[in-house]
C-alpha positions as CSV (number, residue, x, y, z in Angstrom):
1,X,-75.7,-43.3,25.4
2,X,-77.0,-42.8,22.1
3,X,-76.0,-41.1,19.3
4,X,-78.6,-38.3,19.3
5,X,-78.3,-38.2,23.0
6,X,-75.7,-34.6,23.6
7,X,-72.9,-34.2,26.0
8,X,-75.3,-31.3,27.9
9,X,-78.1,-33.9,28.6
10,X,-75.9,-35.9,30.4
11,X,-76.9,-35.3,34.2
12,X,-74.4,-34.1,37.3
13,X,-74.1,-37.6,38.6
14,X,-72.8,-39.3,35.0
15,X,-70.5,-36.3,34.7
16,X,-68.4,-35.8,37.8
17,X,-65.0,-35.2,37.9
18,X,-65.3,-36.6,34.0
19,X,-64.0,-34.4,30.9
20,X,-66.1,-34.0,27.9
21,X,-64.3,-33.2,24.8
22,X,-65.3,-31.1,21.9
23,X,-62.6,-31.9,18.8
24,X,-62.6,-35.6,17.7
25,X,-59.1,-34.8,16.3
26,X,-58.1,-32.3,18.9
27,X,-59.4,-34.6,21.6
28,X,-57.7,-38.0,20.7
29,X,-54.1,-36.4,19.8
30,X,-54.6,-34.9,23.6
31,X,-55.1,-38.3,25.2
32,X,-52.2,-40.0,22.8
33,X,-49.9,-37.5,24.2
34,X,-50.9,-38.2,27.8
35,X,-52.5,-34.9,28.2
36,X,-56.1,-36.5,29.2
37,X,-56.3,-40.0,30.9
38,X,-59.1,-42.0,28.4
39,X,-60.6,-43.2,31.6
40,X,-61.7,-39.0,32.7
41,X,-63.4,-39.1,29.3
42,X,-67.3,-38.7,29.5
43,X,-67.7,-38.4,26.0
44,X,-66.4,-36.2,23.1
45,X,-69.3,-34.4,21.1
46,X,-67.7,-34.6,17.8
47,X,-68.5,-32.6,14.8
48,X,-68.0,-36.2,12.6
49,X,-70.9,-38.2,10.7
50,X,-69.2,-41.1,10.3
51,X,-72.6,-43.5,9.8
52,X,-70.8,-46.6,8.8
53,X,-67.3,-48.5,9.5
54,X,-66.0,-47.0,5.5
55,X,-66.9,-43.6,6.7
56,X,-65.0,-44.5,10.1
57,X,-62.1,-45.7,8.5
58,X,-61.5,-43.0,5.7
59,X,-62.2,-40.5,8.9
60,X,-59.1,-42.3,11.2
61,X,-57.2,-42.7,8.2
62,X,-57.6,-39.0,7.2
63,X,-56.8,-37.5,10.6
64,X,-53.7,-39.9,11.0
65,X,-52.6,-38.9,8.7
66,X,-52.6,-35.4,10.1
67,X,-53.5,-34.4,14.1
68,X,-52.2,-38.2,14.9
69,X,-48.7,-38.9,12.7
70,X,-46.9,-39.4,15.3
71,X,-49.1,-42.4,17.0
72,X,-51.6,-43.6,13.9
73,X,-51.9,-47.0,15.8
74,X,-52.6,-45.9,19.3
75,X,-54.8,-43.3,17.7
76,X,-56.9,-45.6,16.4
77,X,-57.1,-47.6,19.1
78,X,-58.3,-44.8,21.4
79,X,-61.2,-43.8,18.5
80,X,-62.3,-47.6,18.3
81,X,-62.1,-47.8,22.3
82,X,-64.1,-44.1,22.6
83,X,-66.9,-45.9,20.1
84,X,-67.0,-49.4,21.7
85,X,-68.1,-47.7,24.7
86,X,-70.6,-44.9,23.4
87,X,-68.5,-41.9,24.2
88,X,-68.3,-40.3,20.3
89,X,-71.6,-38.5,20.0
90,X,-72.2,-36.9,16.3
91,X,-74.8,-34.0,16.3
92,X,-73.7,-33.5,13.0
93,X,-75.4,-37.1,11.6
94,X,-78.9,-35.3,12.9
95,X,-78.0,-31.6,12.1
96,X,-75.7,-31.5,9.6
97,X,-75.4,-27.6,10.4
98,X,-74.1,-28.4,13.7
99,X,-70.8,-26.8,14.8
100,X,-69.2,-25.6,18.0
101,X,-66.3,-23.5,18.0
102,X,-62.8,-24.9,19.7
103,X,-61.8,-21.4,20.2
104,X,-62.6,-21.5,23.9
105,X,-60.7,-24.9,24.2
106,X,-61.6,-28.5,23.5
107,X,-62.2,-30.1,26.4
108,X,-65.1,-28.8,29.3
109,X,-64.0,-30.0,33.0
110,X,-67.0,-30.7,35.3
């Protein structure tokens, strides 16, 4: 999956029974709590751009700081797993308007 590539593009047989998540933040505090197995995770359509490993870093230090104090570590693991595997998609680095609303929820069950 590419970056440019969105979670709705993704076809019925990639997405089965998998979650796609909405809230980088929101998203990673649910799996750290064992709300959300990491392995149900299709992708999380984040409204980051993080375009290098600084921007990464100052973005995971940030947020521990904040949705993950309780688990910076495993936090951090989880984002660095979610990225070695393609499943962070930014709109945002292609659209900087981008923006979807969490209001509904942050996670979308297929």
């Amino acid at each position: 999956m590419t970056q440019t590539r969105t979670a709705s593009e993704a076809t019925a047989r990639e997405r089965i029974g998998m979650k796609i998540g909405y809230s980088l933040s929101l998203c990673v505090r649910d799996i750290i709590e064992g709300k959300v197995q990491l392995e149900d995770v299709f992708c999380i359509q984040a409204s980051t751009a993080a375009r290098d490993e600084r921007d990464w870093d100052r973005l995971v230090k940030q947020y521990s700081e904040t949705y993950w104090r309780n688990s910076p570590a495993e936090a951090a693991a989880v984002v660095q797993a979610l990225r070695d595997t393609h499943r962070v998609v930014q709109p945002r680095l292609e659209n900087p308007s981008y923006f979807r609303s969490t209001a509904a929820g942050v996670w979308e069950d297929d």
